[in-house]
MARMIZA-798514 format. One record per atom (N, C-alpha, C, CB): x, y, z. Coordinates in nm, 3 decimals. Each point is the difference from the previous one (the first is absolute). Glycine has a CB too. Example, Ala and Ser with C-alpha at 12.3 -4.5 7.8 and 13.67 -1.06 7.14 Angstrom:
// MARMIZA-798514
         X         Y         Z
     1.319    -0.569     0.780
    -0.089     0.119     0.000
     0.090     0.120     0.000
    -0.189    -0.117     0.125
     0.154     0.222    -0.197
     0.082     0.119     0.006
    -0.077     0.109     0.073
     0.118    -0.063    -0.215
//
This chain:
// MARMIZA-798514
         X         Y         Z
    12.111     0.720    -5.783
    -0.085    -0.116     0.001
    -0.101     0.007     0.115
     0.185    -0.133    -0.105
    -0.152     0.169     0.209
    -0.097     0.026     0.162
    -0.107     0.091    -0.060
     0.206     0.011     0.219
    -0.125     0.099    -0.303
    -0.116     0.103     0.023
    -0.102    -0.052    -0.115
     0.152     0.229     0.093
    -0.139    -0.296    -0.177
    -0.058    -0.025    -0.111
    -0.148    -0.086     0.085
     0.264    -0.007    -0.201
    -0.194    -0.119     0.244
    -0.101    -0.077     0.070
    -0.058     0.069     0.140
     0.122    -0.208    -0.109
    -0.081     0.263     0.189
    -0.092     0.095     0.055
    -0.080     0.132    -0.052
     0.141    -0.096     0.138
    -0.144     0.082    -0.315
    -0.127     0.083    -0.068
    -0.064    -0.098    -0.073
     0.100     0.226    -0.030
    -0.057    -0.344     0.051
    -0.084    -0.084    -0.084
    -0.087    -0.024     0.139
     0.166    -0.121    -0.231
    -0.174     0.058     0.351
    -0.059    -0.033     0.109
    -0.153     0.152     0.014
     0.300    -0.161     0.121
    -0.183     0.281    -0.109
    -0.087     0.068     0.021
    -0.139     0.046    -0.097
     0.209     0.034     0.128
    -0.130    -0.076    -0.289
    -0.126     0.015    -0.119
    -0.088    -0.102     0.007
     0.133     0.100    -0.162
    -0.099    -0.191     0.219
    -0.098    -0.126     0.003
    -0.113     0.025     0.129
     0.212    -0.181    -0.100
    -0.143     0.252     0.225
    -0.105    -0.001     0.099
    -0.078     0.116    -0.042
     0.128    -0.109     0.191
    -0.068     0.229    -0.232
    -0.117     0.072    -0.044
    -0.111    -0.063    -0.120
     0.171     0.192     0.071
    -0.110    -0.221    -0.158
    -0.098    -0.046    -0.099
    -0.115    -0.056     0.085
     0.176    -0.055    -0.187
    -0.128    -0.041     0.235
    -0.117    -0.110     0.079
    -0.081     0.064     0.092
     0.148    -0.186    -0.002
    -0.078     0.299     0.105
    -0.115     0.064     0.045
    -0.164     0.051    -0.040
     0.216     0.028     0.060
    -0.109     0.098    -0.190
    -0.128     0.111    -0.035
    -0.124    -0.107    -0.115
     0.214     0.288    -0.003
    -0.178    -0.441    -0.007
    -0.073    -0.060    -0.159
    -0.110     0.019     0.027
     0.120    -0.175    -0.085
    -0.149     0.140     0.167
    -0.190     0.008     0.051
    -0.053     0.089     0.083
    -0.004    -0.210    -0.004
     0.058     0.314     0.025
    -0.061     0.099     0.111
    -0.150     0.081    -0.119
     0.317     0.072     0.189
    -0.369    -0.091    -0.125
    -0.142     0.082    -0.085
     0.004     0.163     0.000
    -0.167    -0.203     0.088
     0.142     0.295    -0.163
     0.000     0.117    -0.045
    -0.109     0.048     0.062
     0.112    -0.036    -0.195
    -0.142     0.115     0.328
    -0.121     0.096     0.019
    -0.066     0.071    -0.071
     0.080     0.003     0.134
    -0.196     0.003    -0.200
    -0.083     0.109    -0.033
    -0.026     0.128     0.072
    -0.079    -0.176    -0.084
     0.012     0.054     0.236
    -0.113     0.108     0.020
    -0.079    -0.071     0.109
    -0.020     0.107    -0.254
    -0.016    -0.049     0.353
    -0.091    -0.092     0.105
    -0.147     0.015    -0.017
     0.175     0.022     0.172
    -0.229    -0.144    -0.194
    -0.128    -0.007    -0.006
    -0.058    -0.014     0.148
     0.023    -0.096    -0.240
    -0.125     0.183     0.238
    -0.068     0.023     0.101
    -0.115    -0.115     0.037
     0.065     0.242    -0.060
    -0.082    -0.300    -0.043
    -0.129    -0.053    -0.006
     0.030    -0.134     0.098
    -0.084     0.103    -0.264
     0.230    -0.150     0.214
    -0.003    -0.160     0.034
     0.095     0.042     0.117
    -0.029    -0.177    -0.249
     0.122     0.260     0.252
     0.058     0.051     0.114
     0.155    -0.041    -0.026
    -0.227    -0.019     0.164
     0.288     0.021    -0.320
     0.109    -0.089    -0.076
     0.043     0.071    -0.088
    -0.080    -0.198     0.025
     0.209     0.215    -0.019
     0.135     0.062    -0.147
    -0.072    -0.061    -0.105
     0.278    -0.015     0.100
    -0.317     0.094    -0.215
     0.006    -0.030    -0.109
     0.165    -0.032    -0.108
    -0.251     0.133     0.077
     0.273    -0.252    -0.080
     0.082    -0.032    -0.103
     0.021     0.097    -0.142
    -0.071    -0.222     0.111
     0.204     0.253    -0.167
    -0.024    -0.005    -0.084
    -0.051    -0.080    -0.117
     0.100     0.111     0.123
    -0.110    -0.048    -0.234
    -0.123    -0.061    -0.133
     0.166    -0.115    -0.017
    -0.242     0.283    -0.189
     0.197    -0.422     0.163
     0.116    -0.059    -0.087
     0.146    -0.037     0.100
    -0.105     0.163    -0.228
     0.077    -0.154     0.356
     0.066    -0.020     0.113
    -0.017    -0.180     0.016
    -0.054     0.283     0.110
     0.146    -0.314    -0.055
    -0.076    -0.130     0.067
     0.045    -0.035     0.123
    -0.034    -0.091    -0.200
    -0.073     0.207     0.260
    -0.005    -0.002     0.131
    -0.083    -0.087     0.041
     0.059     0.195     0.010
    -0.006    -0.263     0.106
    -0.110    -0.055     0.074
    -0.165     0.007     0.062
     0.215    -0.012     0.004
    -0.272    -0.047    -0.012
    -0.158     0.038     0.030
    -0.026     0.055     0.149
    -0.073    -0.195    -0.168
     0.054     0.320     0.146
    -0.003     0.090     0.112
    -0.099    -0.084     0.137
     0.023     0.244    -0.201
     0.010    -0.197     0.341
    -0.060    -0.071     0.077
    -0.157     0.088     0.001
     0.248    -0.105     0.137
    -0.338     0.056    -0.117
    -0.140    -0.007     0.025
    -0.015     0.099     0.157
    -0.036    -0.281    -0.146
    -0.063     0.301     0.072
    -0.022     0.088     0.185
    -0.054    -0.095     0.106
    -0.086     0.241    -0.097
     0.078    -0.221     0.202
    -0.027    -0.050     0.127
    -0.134    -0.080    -0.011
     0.129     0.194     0.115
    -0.169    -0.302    -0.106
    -0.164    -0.024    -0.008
    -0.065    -0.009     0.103
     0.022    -0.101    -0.162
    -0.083     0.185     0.221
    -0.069     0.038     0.117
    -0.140    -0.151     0.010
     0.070     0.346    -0.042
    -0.078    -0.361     0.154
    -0.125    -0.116     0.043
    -0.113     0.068    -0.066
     0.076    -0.095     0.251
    -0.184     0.088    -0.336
    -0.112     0.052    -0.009
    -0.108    -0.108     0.049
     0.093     0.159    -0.184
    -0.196    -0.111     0.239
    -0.108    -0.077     0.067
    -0.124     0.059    -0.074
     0.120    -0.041     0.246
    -0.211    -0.069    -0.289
    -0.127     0.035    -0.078
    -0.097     0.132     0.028
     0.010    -0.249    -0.008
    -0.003     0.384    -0.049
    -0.095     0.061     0.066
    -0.165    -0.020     0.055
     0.172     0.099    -0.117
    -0.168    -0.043     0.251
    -0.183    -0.047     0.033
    -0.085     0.047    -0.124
     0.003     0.049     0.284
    -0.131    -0.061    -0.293
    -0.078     0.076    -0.032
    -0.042     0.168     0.022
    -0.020    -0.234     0.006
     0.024     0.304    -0.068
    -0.047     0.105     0.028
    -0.157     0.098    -0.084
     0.283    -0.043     0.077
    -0.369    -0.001    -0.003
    -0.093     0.029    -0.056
    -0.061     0.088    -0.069
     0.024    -0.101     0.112
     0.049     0.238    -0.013
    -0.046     0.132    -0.029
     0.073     0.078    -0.112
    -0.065    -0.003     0.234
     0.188    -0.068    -0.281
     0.081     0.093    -0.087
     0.039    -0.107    -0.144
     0.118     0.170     0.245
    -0.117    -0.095    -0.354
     0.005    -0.061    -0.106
     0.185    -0.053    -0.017
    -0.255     0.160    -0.099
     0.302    -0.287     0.105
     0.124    -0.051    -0.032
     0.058     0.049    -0.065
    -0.048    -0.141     0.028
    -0.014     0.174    -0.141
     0.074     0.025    -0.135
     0.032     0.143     0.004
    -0.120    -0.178    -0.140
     0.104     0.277     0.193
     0.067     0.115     0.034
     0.183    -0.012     0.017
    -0.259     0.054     0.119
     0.292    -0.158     0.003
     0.109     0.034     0.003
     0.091    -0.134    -0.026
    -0.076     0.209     0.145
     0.209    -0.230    -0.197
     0.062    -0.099     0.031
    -0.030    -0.155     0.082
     0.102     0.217    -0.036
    -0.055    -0.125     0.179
     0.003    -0.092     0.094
    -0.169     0.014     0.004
     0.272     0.018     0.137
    -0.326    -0.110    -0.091
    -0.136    -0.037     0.090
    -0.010     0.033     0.154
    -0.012    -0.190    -0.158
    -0.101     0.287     0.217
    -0.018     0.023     0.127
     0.042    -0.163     0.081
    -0.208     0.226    -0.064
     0.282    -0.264     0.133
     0.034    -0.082     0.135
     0.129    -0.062    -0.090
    -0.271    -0.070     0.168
     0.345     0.103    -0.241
     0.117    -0.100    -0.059
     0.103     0.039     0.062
    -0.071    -0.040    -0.216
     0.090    -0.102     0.302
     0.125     0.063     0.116
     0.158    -0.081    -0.092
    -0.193    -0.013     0.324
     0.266     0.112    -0.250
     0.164    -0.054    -0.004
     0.074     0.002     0.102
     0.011     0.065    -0.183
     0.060    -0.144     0.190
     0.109    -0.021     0.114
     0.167     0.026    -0.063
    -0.187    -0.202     0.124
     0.269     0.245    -0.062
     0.121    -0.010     0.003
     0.084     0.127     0.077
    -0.054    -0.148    -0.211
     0.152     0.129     0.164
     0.071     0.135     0.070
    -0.004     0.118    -0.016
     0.108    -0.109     0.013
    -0.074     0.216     0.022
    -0.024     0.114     0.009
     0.099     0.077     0.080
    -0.215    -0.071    -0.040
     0.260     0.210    -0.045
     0.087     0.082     0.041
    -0.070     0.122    -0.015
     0.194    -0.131    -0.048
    -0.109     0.235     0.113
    -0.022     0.158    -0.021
     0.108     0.092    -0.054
    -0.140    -0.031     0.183
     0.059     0.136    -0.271
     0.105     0.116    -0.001
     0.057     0.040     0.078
    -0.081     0.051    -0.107
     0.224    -0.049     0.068
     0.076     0.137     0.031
    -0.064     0.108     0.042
     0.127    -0.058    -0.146
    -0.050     0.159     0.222
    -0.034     0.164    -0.012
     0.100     0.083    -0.112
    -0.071    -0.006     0.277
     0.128    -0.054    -0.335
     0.092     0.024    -0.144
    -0.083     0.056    -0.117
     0.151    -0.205     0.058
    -0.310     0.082    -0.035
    -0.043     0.033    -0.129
    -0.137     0.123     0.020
     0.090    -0.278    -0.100
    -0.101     0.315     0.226
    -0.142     0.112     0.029
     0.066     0.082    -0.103
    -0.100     0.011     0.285
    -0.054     0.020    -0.332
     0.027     0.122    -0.133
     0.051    -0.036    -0.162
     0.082     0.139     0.216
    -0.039    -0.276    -0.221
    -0.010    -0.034    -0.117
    -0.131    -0.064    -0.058
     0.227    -0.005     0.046
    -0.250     0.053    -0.173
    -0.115    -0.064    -0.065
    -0.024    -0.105    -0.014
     0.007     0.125    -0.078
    -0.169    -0.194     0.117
    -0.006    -0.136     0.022
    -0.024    -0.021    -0.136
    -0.077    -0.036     0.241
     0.090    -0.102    -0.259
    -0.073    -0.092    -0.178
    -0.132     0.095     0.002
     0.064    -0.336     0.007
    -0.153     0.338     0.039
    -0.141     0.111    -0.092
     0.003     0.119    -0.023
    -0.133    -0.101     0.083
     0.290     0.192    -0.005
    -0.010     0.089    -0.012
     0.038     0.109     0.129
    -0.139    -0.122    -0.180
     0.047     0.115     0.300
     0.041     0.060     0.136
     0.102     0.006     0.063
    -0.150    -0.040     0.014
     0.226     0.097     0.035
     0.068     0.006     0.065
     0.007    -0.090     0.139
    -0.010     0.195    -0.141
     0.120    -0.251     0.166
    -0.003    -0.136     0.106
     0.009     0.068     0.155
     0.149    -0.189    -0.184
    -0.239     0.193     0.255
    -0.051     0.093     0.150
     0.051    -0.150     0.095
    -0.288     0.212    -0.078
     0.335    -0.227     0.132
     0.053    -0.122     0.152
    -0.114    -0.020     0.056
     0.228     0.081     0.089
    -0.333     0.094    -0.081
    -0.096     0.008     0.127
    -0.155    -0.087    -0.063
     0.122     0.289     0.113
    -0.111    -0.298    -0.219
    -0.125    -0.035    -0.051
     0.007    -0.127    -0.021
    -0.048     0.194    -0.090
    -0.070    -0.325     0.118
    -0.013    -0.119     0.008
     0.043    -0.062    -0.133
    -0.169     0.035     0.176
     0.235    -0.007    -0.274
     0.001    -0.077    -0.093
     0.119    -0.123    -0.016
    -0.124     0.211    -0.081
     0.135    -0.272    -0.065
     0.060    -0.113    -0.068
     0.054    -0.020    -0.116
    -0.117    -0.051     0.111
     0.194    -0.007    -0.083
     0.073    -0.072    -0.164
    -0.090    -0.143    -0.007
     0.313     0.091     0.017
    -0.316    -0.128    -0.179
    -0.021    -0.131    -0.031
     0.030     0.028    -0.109
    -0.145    -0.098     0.131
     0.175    -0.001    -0.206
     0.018    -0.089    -0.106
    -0.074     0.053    -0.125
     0.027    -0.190     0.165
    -0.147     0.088    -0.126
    -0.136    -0.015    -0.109
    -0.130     0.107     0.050
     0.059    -0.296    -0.043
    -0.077     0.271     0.169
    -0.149     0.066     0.037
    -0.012     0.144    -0.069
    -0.008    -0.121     0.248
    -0.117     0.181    -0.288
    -0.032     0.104    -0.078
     0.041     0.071     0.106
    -0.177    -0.052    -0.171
     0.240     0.212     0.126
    -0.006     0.131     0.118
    -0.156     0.011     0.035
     0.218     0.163    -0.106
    -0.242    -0.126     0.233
    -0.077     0.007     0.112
    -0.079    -0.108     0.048
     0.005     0.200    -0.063
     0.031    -0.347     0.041
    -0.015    -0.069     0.059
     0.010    -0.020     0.142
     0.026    -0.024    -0.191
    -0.110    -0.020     0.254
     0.014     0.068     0.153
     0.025    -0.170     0.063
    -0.207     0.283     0.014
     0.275    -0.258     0.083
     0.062    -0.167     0.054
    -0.024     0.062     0.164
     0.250    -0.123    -0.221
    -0.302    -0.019     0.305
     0.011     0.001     0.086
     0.127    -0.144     0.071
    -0.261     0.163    -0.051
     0.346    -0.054     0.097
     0.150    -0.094     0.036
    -0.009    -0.057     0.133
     0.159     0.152    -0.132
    -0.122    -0.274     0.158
    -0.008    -0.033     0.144
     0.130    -0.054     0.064
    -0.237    -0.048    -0.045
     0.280     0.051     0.158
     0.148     0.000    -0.004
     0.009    -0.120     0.100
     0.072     0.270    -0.053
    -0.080    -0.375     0.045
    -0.010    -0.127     0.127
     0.070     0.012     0.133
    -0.008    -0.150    -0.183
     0.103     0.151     0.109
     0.130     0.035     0.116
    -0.074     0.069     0.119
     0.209     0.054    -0.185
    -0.250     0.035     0.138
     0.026     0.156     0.133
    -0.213    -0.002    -0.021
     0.360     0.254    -0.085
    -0.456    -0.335     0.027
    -0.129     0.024     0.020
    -0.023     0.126    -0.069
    -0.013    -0.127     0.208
     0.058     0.235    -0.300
    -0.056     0.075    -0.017
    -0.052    -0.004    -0.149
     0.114     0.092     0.196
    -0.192     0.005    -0.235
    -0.021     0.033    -0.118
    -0.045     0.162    -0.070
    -0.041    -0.254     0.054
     0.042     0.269    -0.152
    -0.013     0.140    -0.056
    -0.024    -0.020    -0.148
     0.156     0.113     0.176
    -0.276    -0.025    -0.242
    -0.015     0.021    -0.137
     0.088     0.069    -0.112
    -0.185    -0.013     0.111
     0.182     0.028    -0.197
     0.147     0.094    -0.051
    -0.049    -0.014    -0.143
     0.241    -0.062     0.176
    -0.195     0.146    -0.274
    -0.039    -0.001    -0.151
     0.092     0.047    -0.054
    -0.205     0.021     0.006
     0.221    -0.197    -0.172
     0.058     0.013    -0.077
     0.022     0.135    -0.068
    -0.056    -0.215     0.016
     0.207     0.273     0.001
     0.070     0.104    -0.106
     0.070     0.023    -0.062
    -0.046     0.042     0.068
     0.124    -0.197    -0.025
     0.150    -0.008    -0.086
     0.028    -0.094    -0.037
     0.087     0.120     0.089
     0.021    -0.198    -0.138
     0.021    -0.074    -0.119
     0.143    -0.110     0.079
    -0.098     0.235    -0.237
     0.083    -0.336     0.338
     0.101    -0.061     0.018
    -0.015    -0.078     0.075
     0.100     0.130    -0.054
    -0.053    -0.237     0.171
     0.118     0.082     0.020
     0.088    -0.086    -0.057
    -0.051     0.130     0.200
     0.205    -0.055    -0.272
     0.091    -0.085    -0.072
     0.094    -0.030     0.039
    -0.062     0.058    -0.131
     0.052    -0.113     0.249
     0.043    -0.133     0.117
    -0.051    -0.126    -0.019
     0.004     0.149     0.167
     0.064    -0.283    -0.236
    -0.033    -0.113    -0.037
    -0.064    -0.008     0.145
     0.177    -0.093    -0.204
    -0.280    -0.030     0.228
    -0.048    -0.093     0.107
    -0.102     0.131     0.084
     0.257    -0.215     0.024
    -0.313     0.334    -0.081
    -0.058     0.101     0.089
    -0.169     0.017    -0.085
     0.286     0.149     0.088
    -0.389    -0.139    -0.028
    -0.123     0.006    -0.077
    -0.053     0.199     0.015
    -0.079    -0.339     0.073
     0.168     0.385     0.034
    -0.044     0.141     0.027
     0.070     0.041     0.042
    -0.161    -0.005     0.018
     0.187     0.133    -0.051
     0.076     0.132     0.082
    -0.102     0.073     0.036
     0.206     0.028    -0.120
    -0.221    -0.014     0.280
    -0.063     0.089     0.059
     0.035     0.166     0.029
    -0.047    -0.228     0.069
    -0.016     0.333    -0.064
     0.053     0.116     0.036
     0.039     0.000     0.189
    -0.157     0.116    -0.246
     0.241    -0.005     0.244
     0.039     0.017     0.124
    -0.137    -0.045     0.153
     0.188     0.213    -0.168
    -0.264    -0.119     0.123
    -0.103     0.018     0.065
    -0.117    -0.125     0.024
     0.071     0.234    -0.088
    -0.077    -0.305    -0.006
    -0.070    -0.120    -0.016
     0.100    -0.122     0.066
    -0.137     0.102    -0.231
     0.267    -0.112     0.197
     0.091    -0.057     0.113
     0.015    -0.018     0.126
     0.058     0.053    -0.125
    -0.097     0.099     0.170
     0.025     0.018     0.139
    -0.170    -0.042     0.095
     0.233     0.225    -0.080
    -0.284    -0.219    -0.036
    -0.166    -0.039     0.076
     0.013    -0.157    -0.005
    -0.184     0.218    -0.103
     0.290    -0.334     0.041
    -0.034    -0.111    -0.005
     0.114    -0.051     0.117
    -0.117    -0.004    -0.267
     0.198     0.077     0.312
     0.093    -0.010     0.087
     0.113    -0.091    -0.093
    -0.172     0.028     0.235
     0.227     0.035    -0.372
     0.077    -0.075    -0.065
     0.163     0.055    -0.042
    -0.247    -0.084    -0.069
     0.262     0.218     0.172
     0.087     0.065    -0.077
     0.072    -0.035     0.105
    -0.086     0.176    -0.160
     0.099    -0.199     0.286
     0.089    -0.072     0.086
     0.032    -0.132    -0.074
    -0.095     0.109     0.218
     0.028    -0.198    -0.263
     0.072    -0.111    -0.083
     0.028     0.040    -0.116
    -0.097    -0.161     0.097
     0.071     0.270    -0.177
     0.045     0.007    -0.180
    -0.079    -0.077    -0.051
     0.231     0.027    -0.007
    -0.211    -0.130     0.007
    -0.085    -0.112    -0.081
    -0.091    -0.091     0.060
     0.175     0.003    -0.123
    -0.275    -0.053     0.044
    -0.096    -0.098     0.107
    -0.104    -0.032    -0.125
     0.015     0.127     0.295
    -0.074    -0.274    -0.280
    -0.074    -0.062    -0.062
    -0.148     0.071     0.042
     0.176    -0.217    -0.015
    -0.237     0.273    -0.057
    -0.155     0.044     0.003
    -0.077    -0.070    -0.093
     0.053     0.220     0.062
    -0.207    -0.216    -0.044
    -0.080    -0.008    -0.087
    -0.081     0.088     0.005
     0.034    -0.184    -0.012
    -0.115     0.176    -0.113
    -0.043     0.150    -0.062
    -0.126    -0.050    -0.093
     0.270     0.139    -0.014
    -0.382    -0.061     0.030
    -0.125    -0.058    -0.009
    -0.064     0.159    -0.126
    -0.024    -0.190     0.325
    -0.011     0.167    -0.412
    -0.044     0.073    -0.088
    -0.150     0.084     0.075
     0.132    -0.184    -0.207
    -0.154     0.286     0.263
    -0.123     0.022    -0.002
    -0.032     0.097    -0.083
    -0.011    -0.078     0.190
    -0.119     0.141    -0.197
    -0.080     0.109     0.003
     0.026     0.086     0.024
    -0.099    -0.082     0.020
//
């Protein structure tokens, strides 16, 4: 009789666990979120991070419609850096990921989008260009490379709120 009702207890807590756990596909890059399986009813995946955007200035000399973002469309939020784990793996366009060279992760911005980052904290700043595709750390608007880190004085903290200004 014990053992009976300690497999009835235990069929009931499993059941109730696994009912709603959602089925992985596949990570979408785009939104930065597990794709559900088809016919799952999984919950509505969380949203990526929404970074502050501020109206871009005018820019006279260059046509808008070229790229995405607009010359002066700044963002604010946090910001991390690579690893030295990942030097030498291929970035989202393709290159291989160098520490030494100024570049970035984002989200949305087109590859070679060029950002100028400013770091409050510590007064500094440095340019760097979109090459990769992230970062897929909820609450983060950029992953910086090694080298672009160490020019904003951010790799002694890991993390730190920047803003980041679209130029030319």
């Amino acid at each position: 009789m014990r053992r009976f009702s300690v497999l009835l207890v235990l069929s009931v807590v499993f059941a109730g666990c696994g009912a709603n756990l959602p089925t992985r596909t596949g990570y979408d890059r785009r939104t930065g979120t597990w794709k559900p399986a088809p016919g799952s009813k999984a919950k509505t995946p969380k949203s990526a991070p929404v970074a502050a955007v501020v109206a871009p200035q005018s820019a006279p000399d260059r046509d808008v419609t070229d790229s995405i973002a607009p010359i002066g469309t700044k963002i604010r939020g946090v910001a991390s850096f690579y690893g030295k784990e990942f030097a030498g793996r291929p970035t989202s366009n393709g290159e291989p990921y160098d520490p030494d060279l100024l570049t970035c992760a984002h989200r949305t911005l087109p590859f070679g989008t060029r950002l100028k980052v400013d770091y409050p904290k510590k007064g500094l700043s440095t340019t760097v260009r979109v090459n990769d595709r992230g970062p897929h750390k909820d609450g983060r608007i950029l992953d910086l490379s090694r080298a672009a880190a160490d020019e904003l004085g951010l790799t002694a903290d890991g993390v730190g709120t920047v803003e980041a200004e679209v130029v030319p």
